[in-house]
C-alpha positions in Angstrom: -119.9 -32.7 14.4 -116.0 -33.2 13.5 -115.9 -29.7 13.0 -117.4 -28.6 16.3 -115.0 -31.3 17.9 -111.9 -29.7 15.4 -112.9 -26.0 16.6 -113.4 -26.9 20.3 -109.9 -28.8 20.5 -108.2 -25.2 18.6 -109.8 -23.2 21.4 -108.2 -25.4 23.8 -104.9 -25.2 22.6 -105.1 -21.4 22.3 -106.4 -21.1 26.2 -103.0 -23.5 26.3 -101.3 -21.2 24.4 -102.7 -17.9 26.3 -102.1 -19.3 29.7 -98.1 -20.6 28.8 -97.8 -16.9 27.8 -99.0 -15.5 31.0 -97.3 -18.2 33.3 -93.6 -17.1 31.0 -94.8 -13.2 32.0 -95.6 -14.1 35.8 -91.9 -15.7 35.5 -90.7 -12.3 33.8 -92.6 -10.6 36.8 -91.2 -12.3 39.6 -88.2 -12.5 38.6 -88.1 -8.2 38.5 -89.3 -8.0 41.7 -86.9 -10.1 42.8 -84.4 -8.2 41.6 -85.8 -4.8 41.9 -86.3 -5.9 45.5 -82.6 -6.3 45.7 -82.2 -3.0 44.8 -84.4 -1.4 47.2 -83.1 -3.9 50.4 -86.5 -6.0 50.2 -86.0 -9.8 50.3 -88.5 -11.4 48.2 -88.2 -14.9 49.2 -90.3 -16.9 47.2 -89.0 -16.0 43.7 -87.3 -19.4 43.2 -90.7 -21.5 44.1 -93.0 -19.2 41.9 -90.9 -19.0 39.1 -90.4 -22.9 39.4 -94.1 -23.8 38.9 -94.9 -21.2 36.3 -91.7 -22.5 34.6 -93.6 -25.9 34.7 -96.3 -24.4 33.4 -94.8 -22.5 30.9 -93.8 -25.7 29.5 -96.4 -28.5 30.2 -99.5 -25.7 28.8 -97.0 -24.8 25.7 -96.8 -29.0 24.5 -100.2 -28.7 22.5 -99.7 -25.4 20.9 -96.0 -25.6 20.2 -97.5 -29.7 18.2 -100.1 -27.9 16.3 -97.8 -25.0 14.7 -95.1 -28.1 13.8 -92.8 -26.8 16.8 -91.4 -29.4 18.4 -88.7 -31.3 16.7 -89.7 -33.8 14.5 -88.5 -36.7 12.7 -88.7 -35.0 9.6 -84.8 -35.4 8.4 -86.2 -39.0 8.6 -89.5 -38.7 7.5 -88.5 -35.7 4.6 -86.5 -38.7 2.5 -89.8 -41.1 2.5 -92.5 -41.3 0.1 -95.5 -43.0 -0.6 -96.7 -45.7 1.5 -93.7 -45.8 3.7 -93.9 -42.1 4.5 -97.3 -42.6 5.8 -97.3 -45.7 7.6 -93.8 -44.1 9.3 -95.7 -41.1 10.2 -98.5 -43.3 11.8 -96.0 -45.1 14.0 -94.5 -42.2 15.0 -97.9 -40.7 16.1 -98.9 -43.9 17.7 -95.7 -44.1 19.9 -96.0 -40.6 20.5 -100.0 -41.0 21.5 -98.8 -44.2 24.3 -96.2 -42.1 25.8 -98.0 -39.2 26.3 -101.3 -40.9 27.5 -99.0 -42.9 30.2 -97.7 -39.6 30.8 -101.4 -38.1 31.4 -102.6 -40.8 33.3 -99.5 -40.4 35.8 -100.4 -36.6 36.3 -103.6 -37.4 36.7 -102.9 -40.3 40.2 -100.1 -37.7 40.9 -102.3 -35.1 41.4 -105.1 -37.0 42.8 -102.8 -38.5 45.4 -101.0 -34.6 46.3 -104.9 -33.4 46.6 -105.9 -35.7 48.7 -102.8 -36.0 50.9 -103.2 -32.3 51.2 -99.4 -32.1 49.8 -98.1 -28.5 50.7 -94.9 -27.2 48.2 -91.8 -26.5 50.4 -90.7 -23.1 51.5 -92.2 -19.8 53.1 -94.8 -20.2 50.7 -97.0 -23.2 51.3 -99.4 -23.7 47.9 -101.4 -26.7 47.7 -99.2 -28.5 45.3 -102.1 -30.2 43.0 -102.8 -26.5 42.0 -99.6 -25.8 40.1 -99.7 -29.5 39.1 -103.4 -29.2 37.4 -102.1 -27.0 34.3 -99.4 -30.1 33.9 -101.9 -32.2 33.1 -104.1 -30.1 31.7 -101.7 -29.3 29.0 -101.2 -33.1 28.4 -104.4 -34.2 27.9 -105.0 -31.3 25.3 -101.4 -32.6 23.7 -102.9 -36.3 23.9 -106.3 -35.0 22.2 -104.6 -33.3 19.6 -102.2 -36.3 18.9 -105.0 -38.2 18.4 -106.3 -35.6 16.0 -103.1 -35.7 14.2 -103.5 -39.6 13.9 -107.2 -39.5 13.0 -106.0 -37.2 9.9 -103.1 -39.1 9.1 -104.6 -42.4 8.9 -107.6 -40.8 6.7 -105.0 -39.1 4.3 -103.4 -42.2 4.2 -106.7 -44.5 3.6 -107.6 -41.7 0.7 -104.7 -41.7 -1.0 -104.1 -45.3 -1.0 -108.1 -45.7 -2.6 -106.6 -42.9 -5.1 -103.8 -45.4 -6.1 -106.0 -48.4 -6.6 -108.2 -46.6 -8.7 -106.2 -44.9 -10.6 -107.2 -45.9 -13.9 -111.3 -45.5 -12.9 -112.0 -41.8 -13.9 -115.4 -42.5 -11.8 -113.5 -43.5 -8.9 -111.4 -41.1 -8.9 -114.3 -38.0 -8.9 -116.3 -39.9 -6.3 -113.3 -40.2 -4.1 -112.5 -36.3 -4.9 -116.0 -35.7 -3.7 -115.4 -36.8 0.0 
């Protein structure tokens, strides 16, 4: 079952993945015909609105991908000098501050988007886009980033509770294979 909940959660975070790739090519794309627009005596006028909201989902559907490949920037110069039972309870806090913020941050997308949806908000300009559309991949990229910090935590804290049973028992050789077993 954890494995079918692992596997799903890595599909997720490659559709994340996929679709911050395509939004940063639509950017790309716009931004050319912009330009080559220019060239030509065409006005496109909507560049700066389109390439704003794939920017923002460039960046909100990149979060869970970037976490999982150890992207972001960490507290590792920290964390790098720690060992033992200091190291892991440090990594824990860190994934539990990390876990609040981004699950306040979730649950304001999610009222931010239900109150643009049903306010019918519009996005300023020649272009009017329902803005909850744009704003949906926002918070569908932080609710994959706050299931896989919660991943990160679940594996942390079992490292950290086998490991610590590996200590106690150090001198049991029985102890020691049973724990190896799990």
């Amino acid at each position: 079952m954890i494995k079918a909940i692992r596997r799903v959660l890595a599909g997720l975070r490659w559709l994340c993945g996929l679709l911050a790739i395509l939004s940063l090519a639509g950017i790309a794309l716009v931004i050319l015909a912009g330009a080559l627009g220019r060239l030509v005596g065409i006005l496109v006028p909507v560049t700066t609105i389109i390439s704003g909201m794939l920017l923002g989902m460039t960046i909100f559907l990149g979060l869970a991908p970037t976490f999982s490949a150890d992207g972001h920037i960490r507290v590792e110069l920290i964390i790098g000098r720690m060992h033992g039972r200091l190291r892991h309870g440090f990594e824990l806090f860190c994934l539990i501050v990390a876990l609040i913020l981004v699950a306040i941050v979730t649950y304001a997308c999610f009222f931010e988007i239900f109150s643009a949806y049903r306010l019918n908000t519009l996005s300023i300009g020649l272009l009017a886009i329902p803005v909850w559309i744009p704003q949906s991949s926002m918070l569908f990229g932080m609710a994959v980033l706050l299931l896989s910090l919660i991943e990160a935590l679940l594996c942390t804290a079992r490292r950290t509770a086998k490991n610590m049973a590996a200590e106690q028992h150090a001198d049991n050789p029985l102890i020691d294979n049973q724990i190896a077993g799990q």
